[in-house]
DOBA-209205 format. One record per residue (C-alpha): x, y, z; residue in three letters; residue number from 1. Coordinates in Angstrom, 2 decimals, decimal comma, m for minus. Example, Ala and Ser with C-alpha at 12.3 -4.5 7.8 and 13.67 -1.06 7.14 Angstrom:
<pagus>
PAGU        xx        yy        zz   residuo   num
PAGU     12,30     m4,50      7,80       ala     1
PAGU     13,67     m1,06      7,14       ser     2
</pagus>
This chain:
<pagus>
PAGU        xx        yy        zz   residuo   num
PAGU     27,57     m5,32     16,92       unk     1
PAGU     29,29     m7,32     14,41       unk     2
PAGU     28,08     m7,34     11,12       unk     3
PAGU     27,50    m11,09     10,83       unk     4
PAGU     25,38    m10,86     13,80       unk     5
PAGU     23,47     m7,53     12,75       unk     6
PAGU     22,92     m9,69      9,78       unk     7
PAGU     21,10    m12,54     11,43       unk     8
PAGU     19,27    m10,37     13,41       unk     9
PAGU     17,73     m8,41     10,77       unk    10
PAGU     16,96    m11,57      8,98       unk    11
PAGU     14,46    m13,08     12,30       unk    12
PAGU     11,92    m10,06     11,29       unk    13
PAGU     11,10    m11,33      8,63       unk    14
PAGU     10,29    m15,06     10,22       unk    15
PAGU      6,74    m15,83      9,98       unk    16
PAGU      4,42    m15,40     13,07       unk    17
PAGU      3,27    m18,77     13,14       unk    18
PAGU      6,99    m20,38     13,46       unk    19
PAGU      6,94    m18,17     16,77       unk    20
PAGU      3,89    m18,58     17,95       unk    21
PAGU      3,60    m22,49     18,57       unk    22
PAGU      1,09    m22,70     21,88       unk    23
PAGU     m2,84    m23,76     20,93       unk    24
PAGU     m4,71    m20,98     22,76       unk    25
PAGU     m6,62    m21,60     25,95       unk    26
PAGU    m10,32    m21,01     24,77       unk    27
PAGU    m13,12    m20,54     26,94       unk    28
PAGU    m17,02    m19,85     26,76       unk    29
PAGU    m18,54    m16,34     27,25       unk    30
PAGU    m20,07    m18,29     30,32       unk    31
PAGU    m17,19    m18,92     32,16       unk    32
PAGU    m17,03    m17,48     35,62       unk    33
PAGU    m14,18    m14,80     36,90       unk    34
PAGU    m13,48    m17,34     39,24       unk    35
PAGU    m13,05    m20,41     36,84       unk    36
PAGU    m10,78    m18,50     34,40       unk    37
PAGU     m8,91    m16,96     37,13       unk    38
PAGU     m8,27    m20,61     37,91       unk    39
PAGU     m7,67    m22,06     34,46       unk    40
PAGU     m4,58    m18,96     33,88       unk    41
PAGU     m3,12    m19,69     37,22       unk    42
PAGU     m3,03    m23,97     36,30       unk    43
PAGU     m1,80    m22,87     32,99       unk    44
PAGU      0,40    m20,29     34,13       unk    45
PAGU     m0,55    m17,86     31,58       unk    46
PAGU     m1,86    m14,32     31,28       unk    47
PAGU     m4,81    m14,37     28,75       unk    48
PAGU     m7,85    m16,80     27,90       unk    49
PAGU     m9,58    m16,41     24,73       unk    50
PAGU    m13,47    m16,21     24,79       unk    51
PAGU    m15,13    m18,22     21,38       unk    52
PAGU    m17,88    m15,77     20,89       unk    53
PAGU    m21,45    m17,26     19,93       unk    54
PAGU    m20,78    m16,13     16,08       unk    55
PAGU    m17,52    m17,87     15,95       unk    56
PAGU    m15,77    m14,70     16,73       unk    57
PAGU    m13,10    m14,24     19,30       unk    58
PAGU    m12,64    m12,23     22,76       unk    59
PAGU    m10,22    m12,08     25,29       unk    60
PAGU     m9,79    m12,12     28,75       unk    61
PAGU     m6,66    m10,98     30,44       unk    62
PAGU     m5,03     m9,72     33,44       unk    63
PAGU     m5,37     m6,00     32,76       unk    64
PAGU     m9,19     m7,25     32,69       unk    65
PAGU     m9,14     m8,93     36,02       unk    66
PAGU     m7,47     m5,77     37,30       unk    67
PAGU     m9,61     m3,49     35,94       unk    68
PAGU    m12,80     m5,05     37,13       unk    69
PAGU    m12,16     m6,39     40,01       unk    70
PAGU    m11,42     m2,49     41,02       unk    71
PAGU    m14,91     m1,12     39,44       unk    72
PAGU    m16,70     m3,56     40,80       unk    73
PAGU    m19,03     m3,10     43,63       unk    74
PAGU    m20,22     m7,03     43,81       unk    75
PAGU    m18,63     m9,77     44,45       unk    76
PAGU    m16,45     m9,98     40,78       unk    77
PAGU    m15,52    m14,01     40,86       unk    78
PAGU    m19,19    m14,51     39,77       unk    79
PAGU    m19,15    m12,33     36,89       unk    80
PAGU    m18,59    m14,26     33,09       unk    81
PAGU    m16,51    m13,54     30,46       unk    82
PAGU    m19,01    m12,04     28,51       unk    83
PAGU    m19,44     m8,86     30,54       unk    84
PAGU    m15,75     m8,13     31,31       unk    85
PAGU    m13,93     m9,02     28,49       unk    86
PAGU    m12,34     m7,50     25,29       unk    87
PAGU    m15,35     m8,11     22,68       unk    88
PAGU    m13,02     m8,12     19,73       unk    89
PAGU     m9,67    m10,16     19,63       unk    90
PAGU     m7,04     m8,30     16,94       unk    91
PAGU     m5,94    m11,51     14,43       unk    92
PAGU     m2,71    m11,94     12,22       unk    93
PAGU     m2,32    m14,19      9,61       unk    94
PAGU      0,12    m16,94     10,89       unk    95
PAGU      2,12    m16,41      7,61       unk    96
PAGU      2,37    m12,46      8,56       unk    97
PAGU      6,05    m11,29      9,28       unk    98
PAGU      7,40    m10,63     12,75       unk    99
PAGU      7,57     m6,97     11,80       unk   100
PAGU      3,74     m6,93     11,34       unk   101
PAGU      2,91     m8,22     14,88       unk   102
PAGU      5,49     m5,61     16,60       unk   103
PAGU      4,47     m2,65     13,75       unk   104
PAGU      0,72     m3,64     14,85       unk   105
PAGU      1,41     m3,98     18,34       unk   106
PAGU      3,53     m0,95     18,68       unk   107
PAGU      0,74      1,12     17,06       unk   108
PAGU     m2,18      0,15     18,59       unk   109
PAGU     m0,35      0,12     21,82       unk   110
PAGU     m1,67     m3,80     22,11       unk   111
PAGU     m0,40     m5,97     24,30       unk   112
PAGU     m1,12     m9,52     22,29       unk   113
PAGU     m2,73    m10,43     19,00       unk   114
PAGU     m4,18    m13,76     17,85       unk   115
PAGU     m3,07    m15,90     15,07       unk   116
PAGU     m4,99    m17,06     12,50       unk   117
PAGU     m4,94    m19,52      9,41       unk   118
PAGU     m5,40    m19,79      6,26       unk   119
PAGU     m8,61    m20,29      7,10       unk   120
PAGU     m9,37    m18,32      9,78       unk   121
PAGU     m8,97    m20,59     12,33       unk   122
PAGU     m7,44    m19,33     15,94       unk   123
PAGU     m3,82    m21,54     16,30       unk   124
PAGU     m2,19    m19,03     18,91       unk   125
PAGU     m1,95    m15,85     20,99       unk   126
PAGU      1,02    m14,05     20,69       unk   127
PAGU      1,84    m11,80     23,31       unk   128
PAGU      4,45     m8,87     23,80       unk   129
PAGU      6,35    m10,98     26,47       unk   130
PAGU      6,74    m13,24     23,24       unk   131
PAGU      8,55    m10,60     21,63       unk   132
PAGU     11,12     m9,06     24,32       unk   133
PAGU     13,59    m12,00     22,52       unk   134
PAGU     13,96    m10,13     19,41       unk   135
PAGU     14,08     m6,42     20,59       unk   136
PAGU     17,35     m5,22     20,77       unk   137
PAGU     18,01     m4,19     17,33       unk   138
PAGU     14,68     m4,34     15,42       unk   139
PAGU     12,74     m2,42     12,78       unk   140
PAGU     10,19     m1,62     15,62       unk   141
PAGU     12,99      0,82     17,31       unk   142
PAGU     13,02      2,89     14,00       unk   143
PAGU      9,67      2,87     13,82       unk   144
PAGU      9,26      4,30     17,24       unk   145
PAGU     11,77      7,04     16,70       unk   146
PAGU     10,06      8,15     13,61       unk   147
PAGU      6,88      8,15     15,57       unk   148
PAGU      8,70     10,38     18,00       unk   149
PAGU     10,14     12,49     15,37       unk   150
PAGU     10,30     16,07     16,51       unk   151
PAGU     10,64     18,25     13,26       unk   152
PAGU     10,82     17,40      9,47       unk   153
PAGU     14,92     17,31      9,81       unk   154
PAGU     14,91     14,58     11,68       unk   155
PAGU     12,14     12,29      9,69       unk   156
PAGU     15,27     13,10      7,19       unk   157
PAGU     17,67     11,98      9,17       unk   158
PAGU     15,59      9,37      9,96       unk   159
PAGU     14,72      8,43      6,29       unk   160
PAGU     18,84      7,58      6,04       unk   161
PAGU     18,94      4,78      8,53       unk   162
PAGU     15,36      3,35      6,71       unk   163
PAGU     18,17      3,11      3,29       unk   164
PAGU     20,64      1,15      5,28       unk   165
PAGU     18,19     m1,09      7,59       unk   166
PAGU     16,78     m2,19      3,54       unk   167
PAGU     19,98     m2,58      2,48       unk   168
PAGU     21,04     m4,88      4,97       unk   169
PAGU     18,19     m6,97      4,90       unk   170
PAGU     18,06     m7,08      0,89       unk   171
PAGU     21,86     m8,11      1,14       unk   172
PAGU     21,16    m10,75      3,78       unk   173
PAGU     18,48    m12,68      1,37       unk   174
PAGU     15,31    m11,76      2,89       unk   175
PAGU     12,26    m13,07      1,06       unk   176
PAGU     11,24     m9,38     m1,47       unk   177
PAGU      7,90     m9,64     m0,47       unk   178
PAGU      8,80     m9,38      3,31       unk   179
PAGU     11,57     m6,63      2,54       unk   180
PAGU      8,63     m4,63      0,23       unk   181
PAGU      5,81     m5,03      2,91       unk   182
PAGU      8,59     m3,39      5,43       unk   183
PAGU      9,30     m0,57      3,42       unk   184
PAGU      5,98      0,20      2,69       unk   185
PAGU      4,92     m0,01      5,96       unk   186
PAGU      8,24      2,64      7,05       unk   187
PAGU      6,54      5,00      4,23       unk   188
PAGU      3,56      4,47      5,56       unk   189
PAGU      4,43      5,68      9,21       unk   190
PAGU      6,81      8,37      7,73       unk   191
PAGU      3,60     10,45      6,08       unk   192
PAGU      1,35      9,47      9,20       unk   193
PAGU      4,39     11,22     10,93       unk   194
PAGU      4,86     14,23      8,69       unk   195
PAGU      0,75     14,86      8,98       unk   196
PAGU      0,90     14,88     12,44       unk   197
PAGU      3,79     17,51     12,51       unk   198
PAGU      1,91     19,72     10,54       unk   199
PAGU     m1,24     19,75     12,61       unk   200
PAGU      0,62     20,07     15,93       unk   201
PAGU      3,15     22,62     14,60       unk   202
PAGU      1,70     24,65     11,84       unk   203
PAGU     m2,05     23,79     12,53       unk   204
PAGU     m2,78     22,21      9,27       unk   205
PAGU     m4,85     19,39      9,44       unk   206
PAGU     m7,23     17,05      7,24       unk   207
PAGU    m10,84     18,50      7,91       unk   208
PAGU    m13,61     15,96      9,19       unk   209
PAGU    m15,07     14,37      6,06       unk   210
PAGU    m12,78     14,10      4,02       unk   211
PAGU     m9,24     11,24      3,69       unk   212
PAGU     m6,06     11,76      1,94       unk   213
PAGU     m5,56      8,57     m0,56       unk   214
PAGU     m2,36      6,72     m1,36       unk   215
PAGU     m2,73      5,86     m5,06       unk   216
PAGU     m0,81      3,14     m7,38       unk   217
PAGU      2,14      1,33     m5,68       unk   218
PAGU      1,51      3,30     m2,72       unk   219
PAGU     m1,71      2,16     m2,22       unk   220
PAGU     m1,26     m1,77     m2,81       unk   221
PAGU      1,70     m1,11      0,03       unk   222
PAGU      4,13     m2,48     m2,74       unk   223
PAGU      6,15      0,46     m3,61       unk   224
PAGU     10,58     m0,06     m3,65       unk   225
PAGU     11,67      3,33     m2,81       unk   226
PAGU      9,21      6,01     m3,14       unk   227
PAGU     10,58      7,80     m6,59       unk   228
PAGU      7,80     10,02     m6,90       unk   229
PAGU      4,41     10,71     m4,78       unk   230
PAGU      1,08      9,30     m6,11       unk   231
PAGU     m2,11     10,67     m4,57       unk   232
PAGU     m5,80     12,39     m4,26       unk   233
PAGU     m8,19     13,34     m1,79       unk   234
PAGU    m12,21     12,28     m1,24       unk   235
PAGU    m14,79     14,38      0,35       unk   236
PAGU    m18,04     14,39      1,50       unk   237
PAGU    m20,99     15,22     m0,85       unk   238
PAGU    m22,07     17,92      2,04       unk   239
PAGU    m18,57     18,95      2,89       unk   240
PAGU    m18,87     22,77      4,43       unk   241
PAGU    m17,06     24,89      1,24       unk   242
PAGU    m16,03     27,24      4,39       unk   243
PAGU    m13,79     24,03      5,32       unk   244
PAGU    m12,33     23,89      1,17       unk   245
PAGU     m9,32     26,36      1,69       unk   246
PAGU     m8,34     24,11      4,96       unk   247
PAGU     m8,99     20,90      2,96       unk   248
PAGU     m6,72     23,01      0,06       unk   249
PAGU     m4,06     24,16      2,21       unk   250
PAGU     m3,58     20,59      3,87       unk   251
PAGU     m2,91     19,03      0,58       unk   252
PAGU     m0,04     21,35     m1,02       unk   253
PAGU      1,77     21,57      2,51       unk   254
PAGU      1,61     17,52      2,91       unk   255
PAGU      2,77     17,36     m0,91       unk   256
PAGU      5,72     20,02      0,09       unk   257
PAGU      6,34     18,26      3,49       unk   258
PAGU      6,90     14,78      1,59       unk   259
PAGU      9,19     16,51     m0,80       unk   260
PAGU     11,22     17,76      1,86       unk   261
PAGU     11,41     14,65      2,96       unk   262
PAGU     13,35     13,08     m0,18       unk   263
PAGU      9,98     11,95     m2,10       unk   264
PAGU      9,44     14,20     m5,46       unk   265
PAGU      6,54     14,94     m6,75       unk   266
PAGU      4,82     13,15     m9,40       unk   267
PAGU      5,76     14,39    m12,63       unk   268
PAGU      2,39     13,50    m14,49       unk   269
PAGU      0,61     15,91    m11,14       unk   270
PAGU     m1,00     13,04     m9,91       unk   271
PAGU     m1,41     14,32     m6,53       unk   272
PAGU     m3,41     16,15     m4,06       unk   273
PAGU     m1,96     19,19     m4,66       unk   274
PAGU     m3,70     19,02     m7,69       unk   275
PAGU     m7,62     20,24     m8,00       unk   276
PAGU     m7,74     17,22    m10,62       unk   277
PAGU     m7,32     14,84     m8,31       unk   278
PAGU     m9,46     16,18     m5,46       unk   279
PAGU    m13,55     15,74     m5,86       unk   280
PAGU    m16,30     15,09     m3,60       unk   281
PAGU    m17,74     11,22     m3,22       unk   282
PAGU    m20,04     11,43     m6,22       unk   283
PAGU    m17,54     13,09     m8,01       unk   284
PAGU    m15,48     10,71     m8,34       unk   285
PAGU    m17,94      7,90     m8,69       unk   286
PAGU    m18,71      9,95    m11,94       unk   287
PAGU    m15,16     10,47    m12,81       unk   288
PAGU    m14,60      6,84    m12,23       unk   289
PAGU    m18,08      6,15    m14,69       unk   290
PAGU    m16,44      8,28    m17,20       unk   291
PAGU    m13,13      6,22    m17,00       unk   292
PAGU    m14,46      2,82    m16,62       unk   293
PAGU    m17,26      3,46    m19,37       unk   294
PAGU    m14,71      5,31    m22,27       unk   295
PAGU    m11,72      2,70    m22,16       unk   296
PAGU     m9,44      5,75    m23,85       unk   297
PAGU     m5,70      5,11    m23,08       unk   298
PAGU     m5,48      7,74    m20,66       unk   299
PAGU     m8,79      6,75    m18,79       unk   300
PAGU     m7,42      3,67    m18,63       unk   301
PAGU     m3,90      4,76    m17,26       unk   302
PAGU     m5,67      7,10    m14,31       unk   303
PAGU     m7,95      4,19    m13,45       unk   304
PAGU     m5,21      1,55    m13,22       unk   305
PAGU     m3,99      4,00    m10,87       unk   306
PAGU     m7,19      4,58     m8,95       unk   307
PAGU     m7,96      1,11     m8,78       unk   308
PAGU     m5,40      0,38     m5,68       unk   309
PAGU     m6,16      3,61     m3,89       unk   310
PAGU     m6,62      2,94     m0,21       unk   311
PAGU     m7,04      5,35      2,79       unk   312
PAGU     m3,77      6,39      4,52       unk   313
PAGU     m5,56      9,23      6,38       unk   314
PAGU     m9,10     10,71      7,07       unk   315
PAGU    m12,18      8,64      7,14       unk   316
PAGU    m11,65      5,37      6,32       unk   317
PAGU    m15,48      4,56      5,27       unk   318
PAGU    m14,55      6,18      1,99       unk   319
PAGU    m12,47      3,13      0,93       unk   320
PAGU    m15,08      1,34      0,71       unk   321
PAGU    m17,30      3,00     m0,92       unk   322
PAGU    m15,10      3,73     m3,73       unk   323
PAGU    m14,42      0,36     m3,91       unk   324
PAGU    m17,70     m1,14     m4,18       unk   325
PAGU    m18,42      1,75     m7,05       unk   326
PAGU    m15,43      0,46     m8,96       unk   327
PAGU    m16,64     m3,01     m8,55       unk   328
PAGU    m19,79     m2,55     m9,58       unk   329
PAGU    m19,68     m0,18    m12,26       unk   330
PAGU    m16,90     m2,14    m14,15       unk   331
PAGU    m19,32     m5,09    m14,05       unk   332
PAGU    m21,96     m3,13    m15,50       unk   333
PAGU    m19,99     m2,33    m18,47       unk   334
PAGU    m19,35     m5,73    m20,43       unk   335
PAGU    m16,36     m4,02    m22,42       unk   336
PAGU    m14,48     m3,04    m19,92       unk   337
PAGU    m12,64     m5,86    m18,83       unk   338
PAGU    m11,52     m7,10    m22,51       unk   339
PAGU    m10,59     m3,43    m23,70       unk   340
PAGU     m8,80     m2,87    m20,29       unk   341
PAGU     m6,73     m6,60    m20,82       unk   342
PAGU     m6,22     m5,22    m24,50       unk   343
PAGU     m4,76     m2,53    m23,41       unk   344
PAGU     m2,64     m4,67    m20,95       unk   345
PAGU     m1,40     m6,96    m23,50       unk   346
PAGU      0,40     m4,83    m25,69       unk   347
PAGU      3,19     m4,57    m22,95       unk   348
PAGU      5,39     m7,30    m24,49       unk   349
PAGU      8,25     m8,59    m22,59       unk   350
PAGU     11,61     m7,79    m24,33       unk   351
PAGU     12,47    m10,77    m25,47       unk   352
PAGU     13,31    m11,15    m29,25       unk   353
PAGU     14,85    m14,05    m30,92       unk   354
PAGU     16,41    m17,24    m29,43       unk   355
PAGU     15,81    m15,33    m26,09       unk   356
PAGU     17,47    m11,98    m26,58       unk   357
PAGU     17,29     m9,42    m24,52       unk   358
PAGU     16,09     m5,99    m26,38       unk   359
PAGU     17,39     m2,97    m24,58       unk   360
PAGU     15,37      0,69    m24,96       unk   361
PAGU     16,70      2,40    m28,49       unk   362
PAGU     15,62      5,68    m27,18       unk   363
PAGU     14,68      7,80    m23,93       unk   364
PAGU     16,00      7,64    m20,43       unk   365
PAGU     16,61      3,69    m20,39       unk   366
PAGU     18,35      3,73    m23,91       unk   367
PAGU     20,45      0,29    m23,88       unk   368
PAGU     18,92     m0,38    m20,65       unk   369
PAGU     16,03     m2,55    m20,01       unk   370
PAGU     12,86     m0,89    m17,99       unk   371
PAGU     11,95     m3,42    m15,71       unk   372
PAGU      8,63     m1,64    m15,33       unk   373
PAGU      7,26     m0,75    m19,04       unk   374
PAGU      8,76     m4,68    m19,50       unk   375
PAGU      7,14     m6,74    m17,22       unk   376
PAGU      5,98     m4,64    m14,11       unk   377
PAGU      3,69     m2,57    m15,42       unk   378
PAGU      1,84     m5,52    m17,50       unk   379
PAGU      2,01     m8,31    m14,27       unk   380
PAGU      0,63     m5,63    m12,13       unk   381
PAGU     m2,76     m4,36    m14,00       unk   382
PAGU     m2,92     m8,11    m15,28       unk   383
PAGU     m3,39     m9,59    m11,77       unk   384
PAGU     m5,24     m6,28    m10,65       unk   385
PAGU     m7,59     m6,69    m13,64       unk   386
PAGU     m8,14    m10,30    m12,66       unk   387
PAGU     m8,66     m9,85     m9,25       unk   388
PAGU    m11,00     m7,15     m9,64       unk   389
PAGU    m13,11     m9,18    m11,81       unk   390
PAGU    m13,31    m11,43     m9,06       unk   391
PAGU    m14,16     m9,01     m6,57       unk   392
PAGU    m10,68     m8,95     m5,22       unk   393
PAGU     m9,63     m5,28     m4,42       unk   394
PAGU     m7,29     m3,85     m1,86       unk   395
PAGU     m3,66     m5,52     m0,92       unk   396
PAGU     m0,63     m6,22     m2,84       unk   397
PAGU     m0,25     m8,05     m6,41       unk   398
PAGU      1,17    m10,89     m3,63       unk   399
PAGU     m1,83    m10,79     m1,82       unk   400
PAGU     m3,89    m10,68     m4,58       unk   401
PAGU     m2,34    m13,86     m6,04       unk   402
PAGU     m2,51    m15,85     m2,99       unk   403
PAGU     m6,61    m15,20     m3,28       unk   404
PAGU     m7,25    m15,77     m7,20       unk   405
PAGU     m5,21    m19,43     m5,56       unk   406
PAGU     m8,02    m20,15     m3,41       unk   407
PAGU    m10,59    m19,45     m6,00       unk   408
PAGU     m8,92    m21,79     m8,05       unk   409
PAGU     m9,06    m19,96    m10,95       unk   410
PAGU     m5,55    m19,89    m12,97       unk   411
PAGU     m3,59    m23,33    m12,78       unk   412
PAGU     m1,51    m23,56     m9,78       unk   413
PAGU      1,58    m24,44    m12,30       unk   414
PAGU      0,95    m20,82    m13,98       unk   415
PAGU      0,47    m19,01    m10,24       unk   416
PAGU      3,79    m20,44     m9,48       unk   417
PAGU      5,18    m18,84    m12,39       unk   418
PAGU      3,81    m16,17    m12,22       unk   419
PAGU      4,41    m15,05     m8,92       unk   420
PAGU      8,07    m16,25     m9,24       unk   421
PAGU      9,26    m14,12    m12,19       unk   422
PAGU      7,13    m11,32    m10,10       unk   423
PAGU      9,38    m11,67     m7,06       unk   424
PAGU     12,02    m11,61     m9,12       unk   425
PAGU     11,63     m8,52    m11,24       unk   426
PAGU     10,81     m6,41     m7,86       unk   427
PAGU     13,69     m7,93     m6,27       unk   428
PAGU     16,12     m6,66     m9,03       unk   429
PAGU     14,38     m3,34     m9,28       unk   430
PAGU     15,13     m3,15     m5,60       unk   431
PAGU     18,28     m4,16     m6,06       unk   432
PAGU     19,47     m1,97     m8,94       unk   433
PAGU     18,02      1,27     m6,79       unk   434
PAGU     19,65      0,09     m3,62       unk   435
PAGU     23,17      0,29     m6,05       unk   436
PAGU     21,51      3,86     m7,31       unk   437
PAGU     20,89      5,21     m3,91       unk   438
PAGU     24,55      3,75     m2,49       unk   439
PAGU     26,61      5,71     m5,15       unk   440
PAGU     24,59      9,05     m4,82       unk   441
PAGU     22,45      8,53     m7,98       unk   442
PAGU     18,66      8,67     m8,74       unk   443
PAGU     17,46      5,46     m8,72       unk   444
PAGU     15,16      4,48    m11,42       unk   445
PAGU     13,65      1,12    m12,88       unk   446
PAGU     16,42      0,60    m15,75       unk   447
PAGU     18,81     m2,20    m15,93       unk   448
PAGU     21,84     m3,28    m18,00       unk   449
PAGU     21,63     m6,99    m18,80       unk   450
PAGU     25,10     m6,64    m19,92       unk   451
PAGU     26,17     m5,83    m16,36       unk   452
PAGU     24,28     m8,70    m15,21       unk   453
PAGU     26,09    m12,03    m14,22       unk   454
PAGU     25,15    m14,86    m16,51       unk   455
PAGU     22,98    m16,39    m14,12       unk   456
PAGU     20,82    m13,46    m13,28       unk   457
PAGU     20,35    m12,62    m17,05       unk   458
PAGU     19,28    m16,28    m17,52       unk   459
PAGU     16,71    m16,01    m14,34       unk   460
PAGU     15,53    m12,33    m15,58       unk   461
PAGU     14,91    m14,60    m19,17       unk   462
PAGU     12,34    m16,64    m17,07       unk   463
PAGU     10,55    m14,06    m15,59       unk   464
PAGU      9,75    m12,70    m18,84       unk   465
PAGU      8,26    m16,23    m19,49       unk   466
PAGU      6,39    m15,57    m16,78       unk   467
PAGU      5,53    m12,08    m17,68       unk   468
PAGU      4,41    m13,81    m20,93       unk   469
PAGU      2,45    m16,54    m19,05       unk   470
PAGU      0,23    m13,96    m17,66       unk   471
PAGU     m0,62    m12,11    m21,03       unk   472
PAGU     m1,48    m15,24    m22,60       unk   473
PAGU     m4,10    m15,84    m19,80       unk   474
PAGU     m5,58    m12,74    m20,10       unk   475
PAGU     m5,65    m12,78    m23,91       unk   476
PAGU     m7,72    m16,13    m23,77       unk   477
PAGU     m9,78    m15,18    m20,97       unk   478
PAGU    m10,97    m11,98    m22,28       unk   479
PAGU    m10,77    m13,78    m26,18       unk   480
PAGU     m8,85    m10,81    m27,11       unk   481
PAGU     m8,51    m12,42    m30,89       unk   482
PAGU    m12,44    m12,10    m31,35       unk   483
PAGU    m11,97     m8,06    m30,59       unk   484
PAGU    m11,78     m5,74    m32,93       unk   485
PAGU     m8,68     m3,49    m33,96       unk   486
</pagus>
C-alpha cells in the first residue's frame, strides 16, 4: 500500500464515533410484541431495535435474539415482549470516543454493536459491526487481534515493533495526541492482559481469587507515551488464605520479569509489585493511604500522587472502588491536605526566566536540555488530579478529567482552554522527541533541546508554559497558598 494511502487510513481511526454513526436509533417499549418488532426491523430494514427500559436505561433486541428464542421456545414466540427476550443492558460509547474504541471494545467483548451516547447521556445511534467492515483492512484492531493471539513472549516482542511504527505513522500524519495516547495505552493495556494470560496457560502462574494487579501513575490514567519504566502494586483481600501468598508472590515477580522481557524496565524507585512495599491487604492500604494523606511529607505526597490514578488492569475489579472512595473520603476529612498537597504542586515552576527564556537543566541527565516532565508535566498533572479529586473526580485521563471540572463549571472556560492546550502540546512533543529516541536506537526519555527546536515550536512550547503557569496560579488562589505557612 502506498504510503500516502497507509497514511489516510491510519488517520480514519481516530475519527470520532458520532461522525460515523449518523442513524437515530429505532426505540421501542419493553411491551412491544415479537411480532411487532419483527415487523418494525423488516419496514426499516435493519437488524436491531433498542428497548427504553422503565429507568431510562437501554436494551436491545436483535436478530441473534429472534434466533435464539424463537428456537427455545415451546409457545407460540410472536406474542412474547421485549422485556423477556432481550439484552437487559445495551453497551454505550461516548459519541466523541475514537473509532479505535468501538472496534478495541467490540473486538474484546466479542460484541456485535454498541450504542452511542452524548454528552449527556442521551442514545443518538447504534453502531453495529456491519458499520465497521469499511475501515478494516489495515486497522489498529488487526494488531490488536494478533497480540491477543500471541503464542509466546517472542512474539508479543515482535509484536511490540509494529505497535512503534503503527504510532509513528499516525503521530507523523497529525492525529489529534489525545487520540494517539488513548491508542497506545490501550496497545499496553492488551499487551500485559496478553503476557498474564501466557503465564497462566504456559507456566501456571496466575493472579489468585481476591486479589487485582494495579496499574499505577500514567499507567493507570491510560495516558502513558511509551512505557519507560513499569509502575505498579497489588490489593488483597482482608481474609485472603496466606496458603494462597507465595502464588499471589510468585505471580507478581514473573509478570514484573515477563514485562521486562517485553522492552518495559522496571521502575527504578521499585514501585512495583514485585515489591512487598507495594503489596498489602484492603485495610492495609486504606491505612497506608491514612498515613500518606494525613502526614503531607514530600515522599507521602510523591507515592500518593502516584496511588491516586491507580485503576484495576487485572483481578477483581470491586477493589477500585473501594480504594477510591477511601481516598476520597479520607482526603476530605483532613482539611490540610488539599492546600499542603497544591503547595507542594506549586513549587514546579515552568522554566521560563526573563523576557521568556528558556532555562535548560545545569546538572543531571537533562543538563542543557529541558525536562518536559519536572517542567510542566509533572505540575499540570497532580494540579488537575488534585482538583478533580476535590471534586470527586477520580479515574480517567488528565483529558478526561478536564472535560468534567468543564461541566462543573468550575475554572473559566478561557483558562480550560489554555490549559488543556499547552497540555496537548507538551505530551505531543514528549511523544515526539521519544518517537526520534526510539527511531535512532536510543532510550527515549522526557528531555528536549529548545535549541534544536524550529522557531515556531520554541515559541508554541513558550505558551504552554503560560499555560503550565495558568494552572499554578489557580491552585495557589484556590487553596490561598499565601495565607500558609513556610
Amino acid at each position: 500500500m502506498p504510503y500516502d494511502a497507509a497514511h489516510s487510513e491510519e488517520r480514519l481511526y481516530f475519527m470520532t464515533i458520532g461522525r460515523i454513526c449518523r442513524r437515530p436509533p429505532v426505540v421501542c417499549s419493553p411491551e412491544t410484541t415479537l411480532r411487532e418488532a419483527t415487523r418494525i426491523m423488516q419496514q426499516r430494514n435493519i437488524t436491531c431495535v433498542v428497548v427504553q427500559n422503565v429507568d431510562g436505561s437501554h436494551g436491545i433486541f436483535t436478530v441473534r435474539d429472534l434466533r435464539r428464542v424463537t428456537a427455545s421456545c415451546d409457545a407460540n414466540p410472536a406474542d412474547l415482549t421485549l422485556a423477556s427476550c432481550m439484552t437487559p443492558h445495551l453497551i454505550t460509547l461516548r459519541e466523541d470516543a475514537y473509532l479505535f474504541d468501538a472496534i478495541s471494545l467490540m473486538s474484546r467483548r466479542n460484541f456485535h454493536r454498541v450504542g452511542v451516547v452524548d454528552h449527556a447521556g442521551h442514545l443518538v445511534g447504534v453502531l453495529t459491526d456491519t458499520d465497521l467492515l469499511t475501515f478494516q483492512t489495515r486497522t489498529p484492531l488487526y494488531l490488536i487481534n494478533e497480540i491477543e493471539r500471541a503464542a509466546s513472549i517472542e512474539q508479543l516482542q515482535r509484536l511490540n515493533a509494529r505497535l512503534f511504527e503503527m504510532i509513528n505513522l499516525a503521530y507523523k500524519a497529525g492525529v489529534d495526541i489525545r487520540g494517539v495516547v488513548q491508542l497506545l495505552a490501550h496497545f499496553n493495556d492488551v499487551f500485559t492482559q496478553r503476557l498474564i494470560e501466557l503465564l497462566d496457560q504456559q507456566e501456571g502462574i496466575r493472579l489468585p481469587p481476591g486479589a487485582a494487579y494495579l496499574s499505577l501513575g500514567s499507567e493507570g490514567r491510560r495516558e502513558q507515551t511509551f512505557r519507560t519504566d513499569q509502575d505498579s502494586a497489588i490489593v488483597y483481600a482482608d481474609d485472603f488464605s496466606p496458603e494462597l501468598m507465595p502464588q499471589l508472590e510468585r505471580f507478581a515477580e514473573r509478570l514484573i520479569e515477563g514485562l521486562e522481557q517485553l522492552g518495559v524496565p522496571r521502575c527504578p524507585g521499585n514501585t512495583m509489585a514485585s515489591n512487598p512495599l507495594w503489596r498489602h491487604s484492603l485495610s492495609e492500604w486504606k491505612q497506608i493511604l491514612d498515613n500518606w494523606i494525613g502526614t503531607p511529607l514530600p515522599d507521602n505526597m510523591v507515592n500518593f500522587g502516584m496511588f491516586q490514578d491507580m485503576r484495576v488492569l487485572h483481578g477483581d475489579r470491586s477493589f477500585e472502588d473501594a480504594l477510591r472512595t477511601h481516598i476520597y473520603e479520607t482526603a476530605h476529612q483532613k482539611s490540610l491536605f488539599f492546600p499542603y498537597m497544591a503547595r507542594n504542586i506549586v513549587g514546579f515552576k515552568p522554566p521560563v526566566g526573563m523576557f521568556g527564556r528558556l532555562l535548560v537543566e545545569k546538572n543531571g541527565p537533562c543538563r542543557g536540555r529541558i525536562d518536559l516532565k519536572k517542567g510542566g508535566l509533572f505540575a499540570m498533572v497532580r494540579g488537575i488530579g488534585l482538583l478533580a479529586l476535590e471534586a470527586d473526580l477520580m479515574g480517567g485521563s488528565s483529558w478526561d478529567k478536564l472535560d468534567r471540572l468543564r461541566e462543573l463549571n468550575l475554572i473559566s472556560s478561557r483558562s480550560l482552554d489554555l490549559i488543556e492546550d499547552s497540555f496537548s502540546f507538551l505530551v505531543g512533543l514528549r511523544l515526539g522527541r521519544q518517537l526520534e529516541a526510539l527511531t535512532s536506537g536510543q532510550k527515549p526519555d522526557n528531555c528536549i533541546d529548545p535549541e534544536r527546536l524550529p522557531e515556531r515550536q520554541r515559541t508554541q512550547l513558550r505558551s504552554a508554559f503560560k499555560g503550565v503557569d495558568a494552572l499554578l496560579q489557580i491552585m495557589r488562589s484556590h487553596y490561598k497558598l499565601d495565607m500558609i505557612a513556610r
